[in-house]
TIGU-873591 format. One record per residue: residue number from 1; residue in one letter; x, y, z of N, C-alpha, C in turn. Coordinates in nm, 4 decimals, always signed. Each point is the difference from the previous one (the first is absolute). Layout:
// residues N
ATOM    nr   rest         nX         nY         nZ        caX        caY        caZ         cX         cY         cZ
ATOM   NUM      a          X          Y          Z          X          Y          Z          X          Y          Z
...
***
This chain:
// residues 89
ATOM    nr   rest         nX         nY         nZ        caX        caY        caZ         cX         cY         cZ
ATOM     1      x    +2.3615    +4.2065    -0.8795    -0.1342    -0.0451    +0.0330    -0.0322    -0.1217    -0.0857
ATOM     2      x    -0.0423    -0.1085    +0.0620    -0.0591    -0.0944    -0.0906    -0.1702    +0.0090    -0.0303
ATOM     3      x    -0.0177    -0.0359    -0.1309    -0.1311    -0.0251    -0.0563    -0.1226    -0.0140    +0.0771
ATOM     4      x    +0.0467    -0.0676    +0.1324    -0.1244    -0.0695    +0.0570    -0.0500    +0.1028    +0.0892
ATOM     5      x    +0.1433    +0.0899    +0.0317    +0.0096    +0.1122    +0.0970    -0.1141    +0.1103    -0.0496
ATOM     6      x    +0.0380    +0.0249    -0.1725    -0.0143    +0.0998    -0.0233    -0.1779    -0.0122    -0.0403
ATOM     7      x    -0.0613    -0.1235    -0.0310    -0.1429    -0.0336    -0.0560    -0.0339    -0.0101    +0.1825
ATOM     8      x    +0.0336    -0.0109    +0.0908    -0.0408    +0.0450    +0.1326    -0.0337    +0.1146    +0.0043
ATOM     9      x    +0.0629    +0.0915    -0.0200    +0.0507    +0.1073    +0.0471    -0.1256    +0.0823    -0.1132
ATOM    10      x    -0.0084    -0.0231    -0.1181    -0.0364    +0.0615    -0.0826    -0.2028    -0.0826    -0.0658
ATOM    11      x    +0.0289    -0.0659    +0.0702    -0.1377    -0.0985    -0.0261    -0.1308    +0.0979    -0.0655
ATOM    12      x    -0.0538    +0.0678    +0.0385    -0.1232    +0.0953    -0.0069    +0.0680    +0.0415    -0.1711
ATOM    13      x    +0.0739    +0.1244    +0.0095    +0.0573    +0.0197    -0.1268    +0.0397    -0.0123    -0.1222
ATOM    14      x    +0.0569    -0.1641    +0.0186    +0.0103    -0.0804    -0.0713    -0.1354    -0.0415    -0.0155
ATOM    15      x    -0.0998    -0.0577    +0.0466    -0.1416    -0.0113    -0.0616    -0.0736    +0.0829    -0.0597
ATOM    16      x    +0.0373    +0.0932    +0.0346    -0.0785    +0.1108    -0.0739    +0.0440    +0.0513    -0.1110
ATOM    17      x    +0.1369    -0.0026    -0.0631    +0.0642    +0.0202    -0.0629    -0.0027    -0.1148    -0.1330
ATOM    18      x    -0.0682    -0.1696    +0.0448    -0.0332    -0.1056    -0.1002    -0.1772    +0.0565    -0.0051
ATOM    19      x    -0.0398    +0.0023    +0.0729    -0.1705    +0.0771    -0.0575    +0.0100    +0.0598    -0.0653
ATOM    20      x    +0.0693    +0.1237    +0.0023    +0.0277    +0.0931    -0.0985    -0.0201    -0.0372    -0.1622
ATOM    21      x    +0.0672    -0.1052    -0.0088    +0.0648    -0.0175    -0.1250    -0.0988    -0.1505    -0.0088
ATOM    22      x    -0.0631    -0.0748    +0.0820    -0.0550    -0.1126    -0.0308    -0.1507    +0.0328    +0.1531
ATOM    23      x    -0.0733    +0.0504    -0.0300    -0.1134    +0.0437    +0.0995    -0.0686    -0.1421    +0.0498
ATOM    24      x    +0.0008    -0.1304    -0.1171    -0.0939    -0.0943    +0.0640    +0.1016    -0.1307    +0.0708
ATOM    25      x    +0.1449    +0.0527    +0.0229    +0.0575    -0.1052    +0.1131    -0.0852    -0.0027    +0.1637
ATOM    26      x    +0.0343    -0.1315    +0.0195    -0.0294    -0.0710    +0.1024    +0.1061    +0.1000    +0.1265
ATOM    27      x    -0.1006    -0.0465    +0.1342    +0.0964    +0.0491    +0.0495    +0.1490    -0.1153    +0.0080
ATOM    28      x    +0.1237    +0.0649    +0.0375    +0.1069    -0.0881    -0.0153    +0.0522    +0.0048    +0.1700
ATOM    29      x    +0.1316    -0.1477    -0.0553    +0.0598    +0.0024    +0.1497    +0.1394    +0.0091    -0.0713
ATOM    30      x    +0.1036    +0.0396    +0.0753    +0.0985    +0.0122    -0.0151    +0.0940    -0.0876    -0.0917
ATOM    31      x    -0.0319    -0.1014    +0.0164    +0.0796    -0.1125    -0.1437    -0.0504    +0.0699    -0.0941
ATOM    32      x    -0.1480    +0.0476    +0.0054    +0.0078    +0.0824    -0.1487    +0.0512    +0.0929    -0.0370
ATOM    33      x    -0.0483    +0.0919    +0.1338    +0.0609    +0.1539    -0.0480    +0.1905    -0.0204    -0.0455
ATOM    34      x    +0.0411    -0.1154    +0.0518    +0.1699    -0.0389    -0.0334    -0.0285    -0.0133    -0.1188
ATOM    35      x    -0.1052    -0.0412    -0.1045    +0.0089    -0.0850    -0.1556    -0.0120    +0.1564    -0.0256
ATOM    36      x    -0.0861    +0.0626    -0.0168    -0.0369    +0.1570    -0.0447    +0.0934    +0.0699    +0.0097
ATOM    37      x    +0.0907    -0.0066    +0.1237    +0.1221    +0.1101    -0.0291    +0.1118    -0.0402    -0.1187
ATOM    38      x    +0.0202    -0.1431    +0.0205    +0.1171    -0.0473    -0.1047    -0.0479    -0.0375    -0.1005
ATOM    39      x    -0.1368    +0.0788    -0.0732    -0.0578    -0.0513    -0.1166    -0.0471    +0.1541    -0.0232
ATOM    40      x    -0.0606    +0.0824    +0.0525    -0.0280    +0.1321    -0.0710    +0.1190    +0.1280    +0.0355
ATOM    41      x    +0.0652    +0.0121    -0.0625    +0.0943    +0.1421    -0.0568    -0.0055    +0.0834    +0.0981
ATOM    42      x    -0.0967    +0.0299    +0.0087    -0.0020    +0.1346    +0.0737    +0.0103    -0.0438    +0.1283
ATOM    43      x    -0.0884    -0.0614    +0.0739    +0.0690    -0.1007    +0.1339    +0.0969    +0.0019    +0.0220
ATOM    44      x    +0.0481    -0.0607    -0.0784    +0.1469    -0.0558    +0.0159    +0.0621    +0.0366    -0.0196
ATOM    45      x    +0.0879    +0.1850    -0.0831    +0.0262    +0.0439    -0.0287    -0.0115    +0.0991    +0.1676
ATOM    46      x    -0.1297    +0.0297    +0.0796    -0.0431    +0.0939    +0.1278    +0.0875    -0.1171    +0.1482
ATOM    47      x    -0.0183    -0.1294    -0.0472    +0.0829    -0.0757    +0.0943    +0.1721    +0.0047    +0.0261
ATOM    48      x    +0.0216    +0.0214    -0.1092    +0.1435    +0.0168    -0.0714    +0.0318    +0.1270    +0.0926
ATOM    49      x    -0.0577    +0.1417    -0.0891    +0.0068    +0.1132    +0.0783    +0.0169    +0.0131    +0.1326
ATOM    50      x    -0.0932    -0.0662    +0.0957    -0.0133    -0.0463    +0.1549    +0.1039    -0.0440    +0.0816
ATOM    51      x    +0.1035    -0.0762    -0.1198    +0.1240    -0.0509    +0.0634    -0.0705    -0.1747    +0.0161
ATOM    52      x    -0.0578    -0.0310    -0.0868    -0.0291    -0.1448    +0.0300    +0.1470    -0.0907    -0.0638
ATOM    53      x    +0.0607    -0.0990    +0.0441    +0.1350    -0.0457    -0.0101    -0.0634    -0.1012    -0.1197
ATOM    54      x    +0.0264    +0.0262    -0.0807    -0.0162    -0.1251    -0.0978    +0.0907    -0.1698    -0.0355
ATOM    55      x    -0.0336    -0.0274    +0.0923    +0.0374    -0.1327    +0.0340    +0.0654    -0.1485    -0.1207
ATOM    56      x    +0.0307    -0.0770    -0.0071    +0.0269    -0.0660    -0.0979    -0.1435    -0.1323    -0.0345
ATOM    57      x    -0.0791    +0.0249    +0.0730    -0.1146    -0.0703    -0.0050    -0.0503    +0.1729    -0.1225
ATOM    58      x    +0.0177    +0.0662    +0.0232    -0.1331    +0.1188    -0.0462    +0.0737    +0.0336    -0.1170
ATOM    59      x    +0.1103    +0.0056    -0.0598    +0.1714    -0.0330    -0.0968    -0.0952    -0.0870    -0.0858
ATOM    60      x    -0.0571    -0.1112    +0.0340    -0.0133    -0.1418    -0.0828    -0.1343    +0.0433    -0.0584
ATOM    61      x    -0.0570    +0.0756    +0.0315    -0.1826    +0.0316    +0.0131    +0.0255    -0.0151    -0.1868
ATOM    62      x    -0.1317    -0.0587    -0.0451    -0.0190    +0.0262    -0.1889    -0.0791    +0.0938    +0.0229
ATOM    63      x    +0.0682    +0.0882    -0.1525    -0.1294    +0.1111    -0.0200    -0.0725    -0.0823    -0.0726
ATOM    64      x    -0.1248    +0.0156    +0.0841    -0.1199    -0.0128    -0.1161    -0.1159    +0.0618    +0.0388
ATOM    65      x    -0.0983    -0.0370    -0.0489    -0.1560    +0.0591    +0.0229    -0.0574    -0.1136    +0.1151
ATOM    66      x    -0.0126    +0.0723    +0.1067    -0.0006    -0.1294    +0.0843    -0.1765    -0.0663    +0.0244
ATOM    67      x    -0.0262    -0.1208    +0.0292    -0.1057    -0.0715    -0.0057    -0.1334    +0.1153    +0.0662
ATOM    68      x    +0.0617    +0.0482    +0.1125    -0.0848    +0.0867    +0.0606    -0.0818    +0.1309    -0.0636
ATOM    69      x    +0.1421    +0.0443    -0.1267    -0.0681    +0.1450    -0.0743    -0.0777    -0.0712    -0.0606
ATOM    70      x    +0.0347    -0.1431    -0.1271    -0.1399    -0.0174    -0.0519    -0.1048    +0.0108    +0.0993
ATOM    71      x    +0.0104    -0.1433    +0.0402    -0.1291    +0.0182    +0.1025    -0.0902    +0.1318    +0.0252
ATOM    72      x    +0.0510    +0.0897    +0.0271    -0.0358    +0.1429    +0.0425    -0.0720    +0.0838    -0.1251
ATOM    73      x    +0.0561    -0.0709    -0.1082    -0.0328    +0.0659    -0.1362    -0.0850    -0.0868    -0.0886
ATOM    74      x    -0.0523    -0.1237    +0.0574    -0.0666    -0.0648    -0.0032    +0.0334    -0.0963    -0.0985
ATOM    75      x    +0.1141    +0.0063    -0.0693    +0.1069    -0.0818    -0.1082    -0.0153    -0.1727    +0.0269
ATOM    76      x    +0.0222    -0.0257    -0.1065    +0.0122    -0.1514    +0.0581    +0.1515    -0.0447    +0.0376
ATOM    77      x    -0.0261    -0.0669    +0.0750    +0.1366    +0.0052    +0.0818    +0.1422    -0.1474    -0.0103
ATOM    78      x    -0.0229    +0.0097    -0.1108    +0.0846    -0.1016    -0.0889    +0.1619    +0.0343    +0.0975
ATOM    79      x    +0.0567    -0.1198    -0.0443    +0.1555    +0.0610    +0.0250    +0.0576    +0.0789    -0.0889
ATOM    80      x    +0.0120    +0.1722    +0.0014    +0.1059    +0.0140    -0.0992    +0.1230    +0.0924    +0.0243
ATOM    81      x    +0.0207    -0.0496    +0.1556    +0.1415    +0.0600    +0.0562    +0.0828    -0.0351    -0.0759
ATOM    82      x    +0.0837    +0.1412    +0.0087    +0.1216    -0.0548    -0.0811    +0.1265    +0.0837    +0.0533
ATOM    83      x    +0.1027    -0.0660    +0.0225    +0.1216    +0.0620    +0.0482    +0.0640    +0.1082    +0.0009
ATOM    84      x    +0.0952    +0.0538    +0.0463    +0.0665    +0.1172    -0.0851    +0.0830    -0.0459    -0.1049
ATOM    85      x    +0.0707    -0.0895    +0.0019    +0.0406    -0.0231    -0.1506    -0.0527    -0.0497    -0.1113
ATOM    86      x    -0.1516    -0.0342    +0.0122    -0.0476    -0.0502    -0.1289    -0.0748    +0.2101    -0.0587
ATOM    87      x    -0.0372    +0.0352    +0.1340    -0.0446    +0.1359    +0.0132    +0.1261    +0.0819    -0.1163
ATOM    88      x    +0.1216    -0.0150    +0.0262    +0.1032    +0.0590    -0.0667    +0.0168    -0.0679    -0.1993
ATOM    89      x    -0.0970    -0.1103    +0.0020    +0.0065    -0.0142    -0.1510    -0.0517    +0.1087    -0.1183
***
């Protein structure tokens, strides 16, 4: 199953599942709910489970705290992504 398949397929759930954990998001469209899965754990971890194919575009993804959780957490939203290998220092 690919990603786009599975935030189709799973749309409602997946929103309710970022309220949960962040109550004053906007509603979203799908480019987002794509940033939310490959940025919060548990998402992405339930996509995984699903049989979502992790692609070499989704391989390249940086962990970080992505622009959207600040936002959501009301953070200022500086750049401070950072890779998996600076992550591994």
């Amino acid at each position: 199953m690919t990603l786009e398949k599975f935030i189709k397929k799973n749309r409602s759930r997946i929103d309710r599942a970022i309220k949960r954990i962040y109550p004053n998001v906007k509603l979203l469209n799908d480019a987002e709910r794509k940033i939310w899965v490959l940025n919060e754990v548990a998402l992405f971890h339930w996509a995984e489970a699903q049989g979502v194919k992790i692609d070499g575009e989704l391989k390249g993804r940086y962990w970080y705290d992505s622009f959207l959780s600040r936002l959501v957490r009301k953070e200022e939203a500086s750049d401070q992504s950072m890779t998996e290998e600076d992550s591994q220092k």
